[in-house]
N, C-alpha and C positions, 0 to 999 in steps of 0.2 A: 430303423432296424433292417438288417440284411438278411435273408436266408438264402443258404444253400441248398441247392436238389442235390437228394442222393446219388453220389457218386459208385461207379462201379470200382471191384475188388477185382485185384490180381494176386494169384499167390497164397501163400499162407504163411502165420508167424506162430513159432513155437518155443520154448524156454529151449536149452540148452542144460542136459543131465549133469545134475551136481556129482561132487566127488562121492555123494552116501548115495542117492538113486535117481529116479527119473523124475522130474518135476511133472505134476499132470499136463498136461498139452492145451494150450489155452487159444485154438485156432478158430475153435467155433463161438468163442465168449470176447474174443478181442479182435482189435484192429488197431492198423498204425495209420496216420496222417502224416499226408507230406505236403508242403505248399511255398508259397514266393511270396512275400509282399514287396510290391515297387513301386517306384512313383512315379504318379502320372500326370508330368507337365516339365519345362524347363528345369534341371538339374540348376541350384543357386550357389554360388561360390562364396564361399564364409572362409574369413579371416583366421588364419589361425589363433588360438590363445595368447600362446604365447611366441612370438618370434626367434628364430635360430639368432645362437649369439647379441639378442638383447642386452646388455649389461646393465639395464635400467630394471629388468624384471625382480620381482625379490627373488634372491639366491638364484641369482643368473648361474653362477659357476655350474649347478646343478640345473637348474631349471630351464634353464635357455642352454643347453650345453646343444640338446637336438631340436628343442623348440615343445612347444606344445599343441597339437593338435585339436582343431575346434570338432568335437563329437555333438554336439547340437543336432544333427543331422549327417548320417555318413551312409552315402549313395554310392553303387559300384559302378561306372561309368561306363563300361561295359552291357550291364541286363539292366541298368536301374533299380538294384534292388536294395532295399534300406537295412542296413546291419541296425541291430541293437533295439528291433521292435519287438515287443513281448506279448505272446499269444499263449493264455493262459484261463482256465477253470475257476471260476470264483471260489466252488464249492466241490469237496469230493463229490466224486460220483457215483451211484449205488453200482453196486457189481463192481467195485476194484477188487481186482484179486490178492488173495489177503496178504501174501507176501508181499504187496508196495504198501503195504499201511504204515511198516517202520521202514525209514530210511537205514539203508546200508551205511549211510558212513555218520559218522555221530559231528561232524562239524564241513566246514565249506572256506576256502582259504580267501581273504581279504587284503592284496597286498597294494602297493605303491612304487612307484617306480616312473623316473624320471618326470616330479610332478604329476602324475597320473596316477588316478587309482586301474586297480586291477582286479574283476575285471569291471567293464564298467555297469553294466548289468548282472547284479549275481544274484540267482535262484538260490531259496534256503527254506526249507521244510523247520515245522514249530517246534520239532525233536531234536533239532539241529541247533548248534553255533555259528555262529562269523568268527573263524580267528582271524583276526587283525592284524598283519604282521608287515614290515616295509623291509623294501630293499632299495631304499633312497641315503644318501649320504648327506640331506640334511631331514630336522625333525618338521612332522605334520601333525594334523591334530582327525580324528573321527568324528564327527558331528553328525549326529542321524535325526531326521524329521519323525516320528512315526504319528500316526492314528488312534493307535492302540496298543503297543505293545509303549517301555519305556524310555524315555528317549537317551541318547548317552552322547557325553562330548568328553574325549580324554587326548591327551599327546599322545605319541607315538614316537618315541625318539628314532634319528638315524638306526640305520641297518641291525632293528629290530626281530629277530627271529624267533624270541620268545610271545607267543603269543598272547593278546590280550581277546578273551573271547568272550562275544555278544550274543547274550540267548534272545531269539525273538517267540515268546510264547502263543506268541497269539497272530490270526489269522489279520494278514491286511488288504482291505479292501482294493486297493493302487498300490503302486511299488515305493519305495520310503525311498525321501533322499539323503543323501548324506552330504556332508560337503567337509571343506578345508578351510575353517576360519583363519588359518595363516596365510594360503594362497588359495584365495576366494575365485580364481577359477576352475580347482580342481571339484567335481560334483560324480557323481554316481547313483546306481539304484538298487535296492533290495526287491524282490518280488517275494513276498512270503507266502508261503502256503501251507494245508498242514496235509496236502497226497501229490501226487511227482510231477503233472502235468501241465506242465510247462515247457515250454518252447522260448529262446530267444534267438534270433534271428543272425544269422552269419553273416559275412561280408559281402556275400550278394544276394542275403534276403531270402537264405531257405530257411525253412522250421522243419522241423521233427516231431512229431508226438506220438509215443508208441504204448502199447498196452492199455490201451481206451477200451472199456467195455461196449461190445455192440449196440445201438443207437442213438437217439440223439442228442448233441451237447450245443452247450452256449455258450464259445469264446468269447473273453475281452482281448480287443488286440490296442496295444497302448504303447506309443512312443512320447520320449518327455517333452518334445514341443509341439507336439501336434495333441496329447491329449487321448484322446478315443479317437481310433480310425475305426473302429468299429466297436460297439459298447454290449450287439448281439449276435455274434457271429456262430449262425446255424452251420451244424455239421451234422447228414445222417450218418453214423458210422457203420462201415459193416465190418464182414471178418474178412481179416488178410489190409491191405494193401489198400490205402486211397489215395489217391494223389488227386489233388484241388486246383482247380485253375487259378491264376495267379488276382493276387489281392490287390488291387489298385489304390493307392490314398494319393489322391487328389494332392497339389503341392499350396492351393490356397491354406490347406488344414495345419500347415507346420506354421508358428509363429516365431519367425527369426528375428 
């Protein structure tokens, strides 16, 4: 178990007045996180998937047109920071302010593209759908592992716009995988939750998490080949503004 010392606050965060009136001011009950996770040890070079112009790949024409990139682990070579790692709340937390109880948008887009899903981590609240839709010009299949919620394996013909959409009801304890039983190295992940706070990680390893009620919370930070880089990540929250020294996961922890 890790913990964090309370970090100092800069600043303050406040709604932005809707077109009917003034949203109450939530500067002394909330706070935002900001933070990096990187890694720390030798950057490892991984193969891509799929290779440019393979003709041997299935459905080279498409698949192999740009190649397929190995996402197993994606490092910015630059700050070292791990895109695609998930730092996220198991459980609401008391004091969410009542407007993020319902999601604003009633679904979350799931597309495909060039062999690749998109994106490859997607956040989706239990009020929410997955529309499923491709913009690949040949057909894929959805196959989702869950826990808990039920599982679904359907095609997806070519350049698909009509959606097929996936309710996830129920809360998941880790992020559900999904995969491509046609081309079995396409994989992705759901992170389900049923309040907003969730974070996935950028191209060099920043997170976001805004409108945290003030004090303390217990992240899981989770990437798919390493597992748990961290399984209790303390944070004391205050109001306004924290920024977190950066998160180091070890490069022993990724199993490539």
């Amino acid at each position: 178990m890790r913990s964090l010392v309370s970090w100092c606050c800069a600043g303050a965060t406040a709604l932005a007045v809707s077109g009917i009136g003034a949203v109450p001011v939530r500067a002394a009950d909330v706070g935002t996180i900001t933070g990096q996770v990187v890694l720390d040890g030798a950057m490892p070079k991984l193969d891509p998937k799929v290779v440019k112009g393979d003709m041997t790949a299935k459905d080279a024409a498409v698949c192999a047109a740009e190649g397929v990139p190995n996402e197993d682990l994606v490092v910015d070579a630059e700050t070292k920071g791990i895109a695609n790692v998930v730092v996220f709340l198991r459980k609401a937390p008391d004091g969410m302010p009542a407007d993020l109880k319902k999601s604003s948008e009633e679904g979350v887009t799931f597309d495909q593209k060039g062999c690749i899903f998109l994106p490859h981590v997607l956040a989706v609240r239990t009020d929410q759908v997955v529309n499923c839709i491709s913009n690949d010009g040949v057909a894929h299949n959805v196959h989702t592992y869950p826990l808990k919620n039920d599982g679904k394996n359907f095609v997806v013909p070519p350049n698909t716009k009509t959606p097929t959409a996936v309710p996830m009801k129920q809360v998941e304890t880790l992020p559900v995988k999904v995969g491509c039983d046609i081309h079995p190295w396409m994989t992705a992940y759901w992170v389900v939750t049923d309040h907003p706070y969730v974070a996935i990680t950028d191209e060099k390893g920043n997170f976001t998490i805004e409108n945290l009620p003030v004090g303390e919370h217990v992240f899981t930070v989770w990437q798919e080949k390493a597992g748990y880089i961290e399984r209790s990540f303390k944070v004391n929250v205050k109001a306004g503004d924290n920024k977190l020294p950066p998160l180091k996961a070890p490069v022993a922890k990724f199993k490539l």
